[in-house]
N, CA, C and O of each residue as an XYZ file, in Angstrom:
468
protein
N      75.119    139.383     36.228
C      73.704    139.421     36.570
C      73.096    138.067     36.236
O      73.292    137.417     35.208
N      72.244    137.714     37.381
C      71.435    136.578     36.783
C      70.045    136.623     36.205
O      69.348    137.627     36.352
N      69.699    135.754     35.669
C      68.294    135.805     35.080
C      67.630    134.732     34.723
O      68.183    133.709     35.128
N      66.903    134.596     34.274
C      65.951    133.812     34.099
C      65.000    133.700     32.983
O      64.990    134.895     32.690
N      64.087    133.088     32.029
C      63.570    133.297     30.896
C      62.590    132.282     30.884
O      62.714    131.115     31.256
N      61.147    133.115     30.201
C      60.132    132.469     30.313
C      58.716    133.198     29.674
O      58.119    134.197     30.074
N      58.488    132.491     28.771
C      57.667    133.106     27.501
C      58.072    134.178     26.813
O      57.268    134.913     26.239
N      59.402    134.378     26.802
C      60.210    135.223     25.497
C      60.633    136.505     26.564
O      61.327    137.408     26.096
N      60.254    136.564     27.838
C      60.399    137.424     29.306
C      61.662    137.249     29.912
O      61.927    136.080     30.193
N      62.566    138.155     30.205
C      63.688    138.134     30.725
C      63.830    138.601     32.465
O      63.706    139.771     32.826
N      64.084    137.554     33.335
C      63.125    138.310     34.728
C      64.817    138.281     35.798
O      65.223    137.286     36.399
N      65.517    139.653     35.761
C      66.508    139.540     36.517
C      66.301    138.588     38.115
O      65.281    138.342     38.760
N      67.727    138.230     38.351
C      67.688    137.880     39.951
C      68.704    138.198     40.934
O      69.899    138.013     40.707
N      68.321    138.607     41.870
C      69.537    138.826     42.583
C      69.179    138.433     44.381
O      67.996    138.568     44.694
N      69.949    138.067     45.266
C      69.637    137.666     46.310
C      70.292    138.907     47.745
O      71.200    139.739     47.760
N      69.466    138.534     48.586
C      69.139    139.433     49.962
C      69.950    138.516     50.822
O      69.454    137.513     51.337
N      71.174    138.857     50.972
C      72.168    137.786     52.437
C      71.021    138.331     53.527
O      70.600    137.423     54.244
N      70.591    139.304     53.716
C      70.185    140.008     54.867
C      68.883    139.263     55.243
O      68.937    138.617     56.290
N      67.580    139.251     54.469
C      66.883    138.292     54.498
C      66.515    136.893     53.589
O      65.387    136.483     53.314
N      67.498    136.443     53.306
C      67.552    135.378     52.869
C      66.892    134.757     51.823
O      66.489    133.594     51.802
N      66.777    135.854     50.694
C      65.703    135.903     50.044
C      66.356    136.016     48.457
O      67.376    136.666     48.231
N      65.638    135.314     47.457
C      66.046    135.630     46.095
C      64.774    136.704     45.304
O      63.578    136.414     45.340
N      65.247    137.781     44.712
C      64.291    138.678     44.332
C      64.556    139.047     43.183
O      65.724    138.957     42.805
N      63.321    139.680     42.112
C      64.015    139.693     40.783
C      62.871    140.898     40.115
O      62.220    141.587     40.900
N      62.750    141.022     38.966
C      62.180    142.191     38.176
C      61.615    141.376     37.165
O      62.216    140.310     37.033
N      60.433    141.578     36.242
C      60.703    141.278     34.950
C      61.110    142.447     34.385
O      61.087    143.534     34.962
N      61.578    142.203     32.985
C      61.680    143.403     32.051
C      61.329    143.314     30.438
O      61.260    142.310     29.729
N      61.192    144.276     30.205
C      60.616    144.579     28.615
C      58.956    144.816     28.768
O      58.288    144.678     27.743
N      58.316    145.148     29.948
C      57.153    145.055     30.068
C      56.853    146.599     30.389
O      57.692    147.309     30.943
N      55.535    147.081     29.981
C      55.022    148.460     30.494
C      54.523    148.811     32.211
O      54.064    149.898     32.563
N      54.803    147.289     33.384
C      55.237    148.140     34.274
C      55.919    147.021     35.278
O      56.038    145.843     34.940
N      56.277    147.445     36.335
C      57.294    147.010     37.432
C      56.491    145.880     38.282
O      55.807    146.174     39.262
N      56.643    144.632     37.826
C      56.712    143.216     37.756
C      57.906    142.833     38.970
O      59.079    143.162     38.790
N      57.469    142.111     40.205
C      58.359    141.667     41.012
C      58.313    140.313     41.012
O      57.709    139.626     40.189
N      58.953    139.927     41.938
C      58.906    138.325     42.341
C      60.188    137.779     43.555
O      61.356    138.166     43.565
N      59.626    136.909     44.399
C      60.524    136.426     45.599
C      60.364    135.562     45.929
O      59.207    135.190     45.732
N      61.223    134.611     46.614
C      61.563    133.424     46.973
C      62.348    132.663     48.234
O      63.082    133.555     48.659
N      62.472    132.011     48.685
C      63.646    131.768     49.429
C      64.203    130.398     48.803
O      65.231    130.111     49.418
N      63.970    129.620     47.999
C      64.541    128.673     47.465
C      64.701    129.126     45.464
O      64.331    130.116     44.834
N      65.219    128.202     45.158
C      65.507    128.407     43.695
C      64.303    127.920     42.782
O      63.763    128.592     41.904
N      64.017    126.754     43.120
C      62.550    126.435     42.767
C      61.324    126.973     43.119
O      60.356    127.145     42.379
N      61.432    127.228     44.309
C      60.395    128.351     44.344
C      60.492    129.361     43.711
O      59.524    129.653     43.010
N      61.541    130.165     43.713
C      61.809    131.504     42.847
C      60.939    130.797     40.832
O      59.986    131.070     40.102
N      62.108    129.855     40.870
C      61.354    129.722     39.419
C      59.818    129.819     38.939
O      59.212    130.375     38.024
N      59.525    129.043     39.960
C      57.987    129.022     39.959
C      57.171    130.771     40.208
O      56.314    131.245     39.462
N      57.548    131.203     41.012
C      57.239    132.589     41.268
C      57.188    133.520     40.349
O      56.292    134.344     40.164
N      58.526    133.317     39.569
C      58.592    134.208     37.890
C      57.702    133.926     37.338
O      56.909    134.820     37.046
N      57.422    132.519     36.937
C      56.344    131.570     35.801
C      55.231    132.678     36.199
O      54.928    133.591     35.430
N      54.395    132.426     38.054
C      53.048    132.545     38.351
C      53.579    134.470     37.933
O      52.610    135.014     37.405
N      54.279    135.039     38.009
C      54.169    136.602     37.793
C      53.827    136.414     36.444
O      52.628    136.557     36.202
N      54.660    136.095     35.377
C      54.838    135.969     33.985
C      53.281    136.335     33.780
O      52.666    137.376     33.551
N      52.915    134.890     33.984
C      51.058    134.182     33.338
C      50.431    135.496     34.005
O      50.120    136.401     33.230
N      50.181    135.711     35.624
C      49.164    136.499     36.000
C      49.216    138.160     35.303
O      48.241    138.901     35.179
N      51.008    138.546     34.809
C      50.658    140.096     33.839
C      50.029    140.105     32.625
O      49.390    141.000     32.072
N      50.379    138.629     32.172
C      49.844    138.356     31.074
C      48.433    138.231     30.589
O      47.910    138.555     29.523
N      47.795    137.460     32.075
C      46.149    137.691     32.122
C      45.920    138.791     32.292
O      45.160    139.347     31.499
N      46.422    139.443     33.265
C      45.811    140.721     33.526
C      45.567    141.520     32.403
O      44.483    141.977     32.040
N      47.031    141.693     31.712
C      46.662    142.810     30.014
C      45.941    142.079     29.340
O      45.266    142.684     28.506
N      45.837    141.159     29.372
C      44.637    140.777     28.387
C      43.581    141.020     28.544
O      42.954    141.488     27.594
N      42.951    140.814     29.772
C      41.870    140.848     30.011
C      41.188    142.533     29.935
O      40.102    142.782     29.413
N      41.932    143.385     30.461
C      42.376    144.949     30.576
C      42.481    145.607     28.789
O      42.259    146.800     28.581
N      42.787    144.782     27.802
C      42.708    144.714     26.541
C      44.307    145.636     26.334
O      44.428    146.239     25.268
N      45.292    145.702     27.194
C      46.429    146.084     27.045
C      47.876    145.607     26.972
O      48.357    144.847     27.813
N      48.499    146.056     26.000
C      49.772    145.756     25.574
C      50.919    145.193     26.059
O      51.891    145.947     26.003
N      51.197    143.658     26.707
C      52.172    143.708     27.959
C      53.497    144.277     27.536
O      54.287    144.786     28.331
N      53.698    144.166     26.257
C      55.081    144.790     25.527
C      55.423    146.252     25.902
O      54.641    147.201     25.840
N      56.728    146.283     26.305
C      56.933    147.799     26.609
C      57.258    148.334     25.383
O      57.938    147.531     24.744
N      57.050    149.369     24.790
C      57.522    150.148     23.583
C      58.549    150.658     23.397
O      58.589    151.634     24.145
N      59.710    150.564     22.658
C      60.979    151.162     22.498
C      60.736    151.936     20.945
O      60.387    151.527     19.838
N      61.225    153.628     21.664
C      61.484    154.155     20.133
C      62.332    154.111     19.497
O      62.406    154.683     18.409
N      63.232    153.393     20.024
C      64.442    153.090     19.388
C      65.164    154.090     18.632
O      65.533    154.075     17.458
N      65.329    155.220     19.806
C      66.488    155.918     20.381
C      66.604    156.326     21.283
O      65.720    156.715     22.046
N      68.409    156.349     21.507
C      68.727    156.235     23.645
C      70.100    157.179     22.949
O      70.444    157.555     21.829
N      70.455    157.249     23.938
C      72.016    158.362     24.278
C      72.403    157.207     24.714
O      71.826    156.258     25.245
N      73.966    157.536     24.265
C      75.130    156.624     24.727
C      76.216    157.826     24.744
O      76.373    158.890     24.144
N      76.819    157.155     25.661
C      78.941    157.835     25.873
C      79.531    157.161     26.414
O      79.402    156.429     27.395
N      80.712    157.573     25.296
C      81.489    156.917     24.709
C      82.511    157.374     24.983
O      82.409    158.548     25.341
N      83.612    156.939     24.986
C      84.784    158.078     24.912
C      85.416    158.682     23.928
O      85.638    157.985     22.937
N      85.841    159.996     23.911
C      85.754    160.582     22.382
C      86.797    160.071     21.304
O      86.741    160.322     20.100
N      87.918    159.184     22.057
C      88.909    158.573     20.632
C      87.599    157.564     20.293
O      87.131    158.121     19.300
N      86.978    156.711     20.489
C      86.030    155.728     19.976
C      85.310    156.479     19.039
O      85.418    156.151     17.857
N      84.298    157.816     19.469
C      83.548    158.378     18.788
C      83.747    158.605     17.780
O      82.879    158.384     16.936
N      85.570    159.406     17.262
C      85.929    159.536     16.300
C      86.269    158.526     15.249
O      86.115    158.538     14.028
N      86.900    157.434     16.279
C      86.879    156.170     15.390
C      85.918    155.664     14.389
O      85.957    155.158     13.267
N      84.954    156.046     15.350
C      83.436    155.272     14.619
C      83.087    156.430     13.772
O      82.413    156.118     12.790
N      83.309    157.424     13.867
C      82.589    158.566     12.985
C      83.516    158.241     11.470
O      82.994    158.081     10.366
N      84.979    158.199     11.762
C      85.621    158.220     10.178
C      85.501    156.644      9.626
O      86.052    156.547      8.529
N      84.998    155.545     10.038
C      85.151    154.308      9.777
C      83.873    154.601      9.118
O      83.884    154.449      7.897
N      82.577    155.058      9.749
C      81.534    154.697      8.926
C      81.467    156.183      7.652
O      80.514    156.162      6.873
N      82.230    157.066      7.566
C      82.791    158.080      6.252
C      83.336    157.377      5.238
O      83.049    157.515      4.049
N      84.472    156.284      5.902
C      84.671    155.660      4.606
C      83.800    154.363      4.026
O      83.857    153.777      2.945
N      82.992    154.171      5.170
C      82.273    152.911      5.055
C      81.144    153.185      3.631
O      80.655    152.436      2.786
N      81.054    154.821      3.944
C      79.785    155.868      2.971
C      78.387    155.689      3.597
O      77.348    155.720      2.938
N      78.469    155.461      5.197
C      77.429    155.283      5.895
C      77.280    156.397      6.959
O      78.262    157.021      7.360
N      75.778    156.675      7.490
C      75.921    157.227      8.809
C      76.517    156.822     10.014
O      76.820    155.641     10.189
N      76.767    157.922     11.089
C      77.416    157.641     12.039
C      75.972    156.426     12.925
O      76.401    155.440     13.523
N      74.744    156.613     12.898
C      73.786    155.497     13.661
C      74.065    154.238     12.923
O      74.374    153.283     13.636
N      74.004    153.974     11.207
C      74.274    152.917     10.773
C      75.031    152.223     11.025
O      74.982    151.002     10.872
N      76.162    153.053     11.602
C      77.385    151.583     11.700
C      77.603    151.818     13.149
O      78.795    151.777     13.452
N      76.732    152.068     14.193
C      76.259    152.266     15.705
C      75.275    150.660     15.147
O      75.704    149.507     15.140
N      74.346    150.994     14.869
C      73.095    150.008     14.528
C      73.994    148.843     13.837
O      73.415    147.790     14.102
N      74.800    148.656     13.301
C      75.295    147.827     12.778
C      76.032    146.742     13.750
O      75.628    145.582     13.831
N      77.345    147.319     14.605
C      77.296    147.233     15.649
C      76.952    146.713     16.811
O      77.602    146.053     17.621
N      75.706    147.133     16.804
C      75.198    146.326     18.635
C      74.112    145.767     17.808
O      73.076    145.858     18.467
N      73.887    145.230     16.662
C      73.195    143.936     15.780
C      73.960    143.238     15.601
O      73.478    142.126     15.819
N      75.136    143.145     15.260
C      76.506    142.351     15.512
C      76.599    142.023     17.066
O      77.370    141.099     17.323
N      76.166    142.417     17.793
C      76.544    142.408     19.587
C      76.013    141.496     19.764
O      76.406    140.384     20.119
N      74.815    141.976     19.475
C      73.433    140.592     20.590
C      73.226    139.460     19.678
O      72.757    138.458     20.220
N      73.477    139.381     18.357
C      73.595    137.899     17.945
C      74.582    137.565     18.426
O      74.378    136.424     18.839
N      75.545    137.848     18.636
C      76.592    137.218     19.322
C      76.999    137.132     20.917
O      77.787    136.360     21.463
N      76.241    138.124     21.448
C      75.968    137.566     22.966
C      74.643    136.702     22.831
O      74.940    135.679     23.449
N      73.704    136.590     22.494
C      72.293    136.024     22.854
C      72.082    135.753     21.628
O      71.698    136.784     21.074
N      72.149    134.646     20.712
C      71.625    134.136     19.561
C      69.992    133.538     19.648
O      69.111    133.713     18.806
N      69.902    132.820     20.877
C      68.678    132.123     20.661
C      67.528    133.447     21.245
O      66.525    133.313     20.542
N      67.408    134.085     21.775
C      66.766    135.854     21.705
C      66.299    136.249     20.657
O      66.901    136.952     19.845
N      65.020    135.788     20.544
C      64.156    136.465     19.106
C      63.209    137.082     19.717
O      62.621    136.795     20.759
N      63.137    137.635     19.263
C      61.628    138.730     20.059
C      60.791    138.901     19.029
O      59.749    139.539     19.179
């Protein structure tokens, strides 16, 4: 997947052979943010002008552009893993989320270090 980044905003991209077009999403935001292009610089620019104009908008609207995570989701897994992870974090003397949470905090510093939110 491609993407793009811009004021701490992560704005997928993906392109249209059919109409010749580069199109993308932002995400982490409370709602569905587009953007299109037919060149690459234009596209860039297009994210930027979406970025700024959601950004005025909630402000001005006095609302939150941050989407809210309660920070909990379902995952599956396959069940030799599950068990894996269930007796590793028994002897670890931890819960089975702690060493889940442990885990994919270990993940994304190590896929995406410079990603601070």
């Amino acid at each position: 997947m491609n993407y793009i980044e811009y004021k701490g905003y992560i704005g997928t991209v993906e392109f249209s052979p059919d109409d010749l077009v580069f199109y993308g999403k932002i995400h982490g935001i409370n709602d569905l943010v587009t953007f299109e292009a037919t060149s690459v610089d234009d596209l860039v620019k297009a994210y930027h002008e979406a970025v700024d104009d959601y950004l005025d908008i909630c402000s001005r609207a006095g609302k939150d552009p941050e989407k809210a995570y309660s920070g909990q989701f379902n995952i599956r897994i396959d069940s030799s893993l599950h068990k894996q992870l269930s007796l590793i974090a028994a002897k670890d003397g931890v819960t089975l989320n702690q060493c889940v949470s442990k885990a994919l905090s270990s993940y994304c510093s190590e896929s995406s270090p410079s990603y601070k939110r």
